[in-house]
Backbone as CSV, one residue per row, in Angstrom:
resi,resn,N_x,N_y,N_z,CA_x,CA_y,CA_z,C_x,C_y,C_z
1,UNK,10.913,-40.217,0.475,10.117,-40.828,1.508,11.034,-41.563,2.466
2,UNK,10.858,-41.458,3.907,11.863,-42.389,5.065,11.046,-41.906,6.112
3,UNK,12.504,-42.099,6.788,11.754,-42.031,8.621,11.765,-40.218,9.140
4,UNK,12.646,-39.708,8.004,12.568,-37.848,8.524,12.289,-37.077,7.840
5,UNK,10.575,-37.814,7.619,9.879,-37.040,6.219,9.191,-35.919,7.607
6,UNK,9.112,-36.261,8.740,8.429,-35.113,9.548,9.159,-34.851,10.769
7,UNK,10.615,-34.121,9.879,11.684,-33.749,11.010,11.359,-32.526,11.245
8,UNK,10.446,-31.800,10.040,10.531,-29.936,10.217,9.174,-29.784,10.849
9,UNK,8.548,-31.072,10.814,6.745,-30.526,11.116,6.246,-29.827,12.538
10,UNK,7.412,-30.028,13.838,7.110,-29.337,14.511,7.405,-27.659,13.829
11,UNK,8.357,-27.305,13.541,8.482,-25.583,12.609,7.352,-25.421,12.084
12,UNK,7.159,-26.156,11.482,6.229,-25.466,10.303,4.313,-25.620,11.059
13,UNK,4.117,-26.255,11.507,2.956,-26.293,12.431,2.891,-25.288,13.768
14,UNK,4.164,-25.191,14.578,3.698,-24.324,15.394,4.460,-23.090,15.473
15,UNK,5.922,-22.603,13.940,5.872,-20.918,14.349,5.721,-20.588,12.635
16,UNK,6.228,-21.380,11.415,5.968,-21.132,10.001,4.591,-20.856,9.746
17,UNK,3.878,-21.561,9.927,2.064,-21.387,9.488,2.081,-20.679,10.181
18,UNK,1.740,-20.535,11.778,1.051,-19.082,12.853,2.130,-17.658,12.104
19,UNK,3.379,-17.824,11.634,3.878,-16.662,11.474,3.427,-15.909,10.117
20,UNK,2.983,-17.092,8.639,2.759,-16.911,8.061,1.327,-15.929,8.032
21,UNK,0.206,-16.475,8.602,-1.137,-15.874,9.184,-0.740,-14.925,9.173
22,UNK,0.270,-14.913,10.194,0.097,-13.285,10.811,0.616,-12.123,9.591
23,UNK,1.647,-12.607,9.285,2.054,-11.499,8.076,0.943,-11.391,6.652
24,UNK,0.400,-11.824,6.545,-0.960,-12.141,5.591,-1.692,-11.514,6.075
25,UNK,-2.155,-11.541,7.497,-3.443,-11.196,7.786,-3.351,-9.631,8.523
26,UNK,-1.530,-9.264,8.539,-1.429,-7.798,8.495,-1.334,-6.993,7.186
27,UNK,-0.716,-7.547,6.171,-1.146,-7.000,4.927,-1.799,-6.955,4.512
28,UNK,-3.139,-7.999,5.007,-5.034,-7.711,4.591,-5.608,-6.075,5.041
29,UNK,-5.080,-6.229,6.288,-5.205,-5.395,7.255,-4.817,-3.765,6.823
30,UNK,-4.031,-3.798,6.680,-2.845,-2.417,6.167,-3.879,-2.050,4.785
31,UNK,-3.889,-2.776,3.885,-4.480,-2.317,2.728,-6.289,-1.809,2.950
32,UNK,-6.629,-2.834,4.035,-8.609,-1.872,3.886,-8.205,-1.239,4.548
33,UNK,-7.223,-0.917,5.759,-7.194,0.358,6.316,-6.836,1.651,5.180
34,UNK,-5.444,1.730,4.251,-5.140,2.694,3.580,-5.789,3.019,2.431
35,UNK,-7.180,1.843,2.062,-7.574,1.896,0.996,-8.942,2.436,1.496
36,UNK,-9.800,1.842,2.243,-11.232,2.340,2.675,-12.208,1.885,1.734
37,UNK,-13.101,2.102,1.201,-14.297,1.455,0.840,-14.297,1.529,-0.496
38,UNK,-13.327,1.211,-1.069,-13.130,0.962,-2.475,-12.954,-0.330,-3.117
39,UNK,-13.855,-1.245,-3.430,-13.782,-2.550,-3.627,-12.577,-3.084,-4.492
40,UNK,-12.993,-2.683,-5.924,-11.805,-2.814,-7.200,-10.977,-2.254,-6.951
41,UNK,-9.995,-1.241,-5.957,-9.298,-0.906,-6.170,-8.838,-1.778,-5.053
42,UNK,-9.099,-2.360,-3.912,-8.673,-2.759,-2.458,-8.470,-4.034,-3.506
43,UNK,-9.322,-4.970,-3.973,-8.654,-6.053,-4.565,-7.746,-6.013,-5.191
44,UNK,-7.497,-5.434,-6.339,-6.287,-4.950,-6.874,-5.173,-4.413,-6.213
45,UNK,-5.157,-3.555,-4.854,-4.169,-3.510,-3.999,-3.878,-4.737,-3.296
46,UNK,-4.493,-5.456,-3.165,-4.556,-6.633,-2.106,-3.937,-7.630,-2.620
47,UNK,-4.363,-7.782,-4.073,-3.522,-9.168,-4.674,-2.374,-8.698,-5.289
48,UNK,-1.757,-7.361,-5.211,-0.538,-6.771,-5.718,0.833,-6.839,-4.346
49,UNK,-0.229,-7.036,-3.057,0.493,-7.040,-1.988,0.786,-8.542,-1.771
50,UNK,-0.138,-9.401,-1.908,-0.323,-10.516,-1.346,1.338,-10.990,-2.166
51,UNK,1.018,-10.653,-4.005,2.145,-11.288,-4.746,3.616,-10.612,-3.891
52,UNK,3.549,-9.435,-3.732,4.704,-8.912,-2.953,5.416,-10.404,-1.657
53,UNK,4.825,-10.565,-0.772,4.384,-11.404,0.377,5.047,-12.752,-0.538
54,UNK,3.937,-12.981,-1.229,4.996,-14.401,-1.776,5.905,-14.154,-2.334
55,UNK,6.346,-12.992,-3.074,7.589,-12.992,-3.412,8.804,-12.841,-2.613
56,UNK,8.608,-11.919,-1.493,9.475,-12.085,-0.792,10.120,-13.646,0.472
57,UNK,8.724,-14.430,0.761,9.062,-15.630,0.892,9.756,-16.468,0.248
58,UNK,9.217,-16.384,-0.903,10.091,-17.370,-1.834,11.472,-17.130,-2.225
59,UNK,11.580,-15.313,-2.276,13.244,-15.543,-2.092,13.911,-15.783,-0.692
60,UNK,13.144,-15.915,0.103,13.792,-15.738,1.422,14.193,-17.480,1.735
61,UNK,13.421,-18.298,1.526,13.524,-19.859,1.891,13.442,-20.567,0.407
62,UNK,13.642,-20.242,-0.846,13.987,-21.171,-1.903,15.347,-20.549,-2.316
63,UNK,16.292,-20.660,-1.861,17.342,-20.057,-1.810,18.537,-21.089,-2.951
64,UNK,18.126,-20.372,-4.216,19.107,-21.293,-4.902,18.672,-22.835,-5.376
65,UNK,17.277,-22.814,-5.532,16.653,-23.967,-5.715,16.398,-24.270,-7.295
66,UNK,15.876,-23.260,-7.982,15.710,-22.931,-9.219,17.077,-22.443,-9.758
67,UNK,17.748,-21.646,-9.664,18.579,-20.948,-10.369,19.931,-20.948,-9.530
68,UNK,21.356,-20.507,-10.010,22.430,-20.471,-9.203,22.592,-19.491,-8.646
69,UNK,23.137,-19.467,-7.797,23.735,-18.121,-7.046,24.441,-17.357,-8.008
70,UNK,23.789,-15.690,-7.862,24.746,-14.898,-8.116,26.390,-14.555,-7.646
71,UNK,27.154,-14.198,-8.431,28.318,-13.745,-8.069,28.423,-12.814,-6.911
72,UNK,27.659,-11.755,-6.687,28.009,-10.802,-5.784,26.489,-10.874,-4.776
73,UNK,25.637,-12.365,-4.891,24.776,-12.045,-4.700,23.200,-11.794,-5.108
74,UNK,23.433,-10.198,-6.026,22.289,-9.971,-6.787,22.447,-9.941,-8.192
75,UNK,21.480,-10.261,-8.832,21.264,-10.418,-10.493,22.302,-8.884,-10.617
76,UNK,22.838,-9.259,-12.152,23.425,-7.914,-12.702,22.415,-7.176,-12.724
77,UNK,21.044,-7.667,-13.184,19.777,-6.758,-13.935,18.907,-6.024,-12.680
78,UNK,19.451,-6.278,-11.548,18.605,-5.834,-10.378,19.013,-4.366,-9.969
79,UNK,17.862,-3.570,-10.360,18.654,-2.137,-9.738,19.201,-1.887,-8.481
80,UNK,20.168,-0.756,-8.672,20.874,-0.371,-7.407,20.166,0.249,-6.016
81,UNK,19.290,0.390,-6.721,18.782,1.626,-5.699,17.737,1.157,-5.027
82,UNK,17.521,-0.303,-4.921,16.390,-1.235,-4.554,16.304,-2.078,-3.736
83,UNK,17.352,-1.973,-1.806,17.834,-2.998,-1.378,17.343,-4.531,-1.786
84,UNK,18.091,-5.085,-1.505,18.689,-7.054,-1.298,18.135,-7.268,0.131
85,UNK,17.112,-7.295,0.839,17.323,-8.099,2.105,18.157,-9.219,2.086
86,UNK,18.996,-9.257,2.870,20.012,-10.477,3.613,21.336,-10.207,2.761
87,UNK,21.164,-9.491,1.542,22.763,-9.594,1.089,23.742,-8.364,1.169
């Protein structure tokens, strides 16, 4: 707690949240389009995408928060054949 507890709040109020929306509310989008009128299966695509979405956020901006940096980067256990965005 101090005086630059709301140094990032302009970011995150006017392009983090609007950018976030938008990538959310195109992967809503993408899935009833490729899925069509299939309820259980569109939910089940939808919350398989959504986890995608947070997963890729969370590696993108918790960078080394939980765990240490890899040596080269990526986990030994991470397949090859599966790009790394950013590394």
């Amino acid at each position: 707690m101090g005086v630059n507890n709301a140094a990032n709040s302009g970011f995150l109020l006017w392009l983090f949240i609007p950018g976030l929306w938008t990538v959310l509310l195109l992967a809503w989008v993408a899935v009833g389009a490729l899925l069509g009128n299939r309820p259980l299966l569109h939910a089940f695509a939808l919350a398989v995408t959504l986890l995608g979405v947070v997963w890729c956020v969370l590696s993108i901006f918790w960078e080394g928060a939980a765990t240490p940096a890899c040596p080269g980067g990526v986990p030994s256990w991470w397949p090859s054949f599966i790009p790394v965005p950013g590394f």
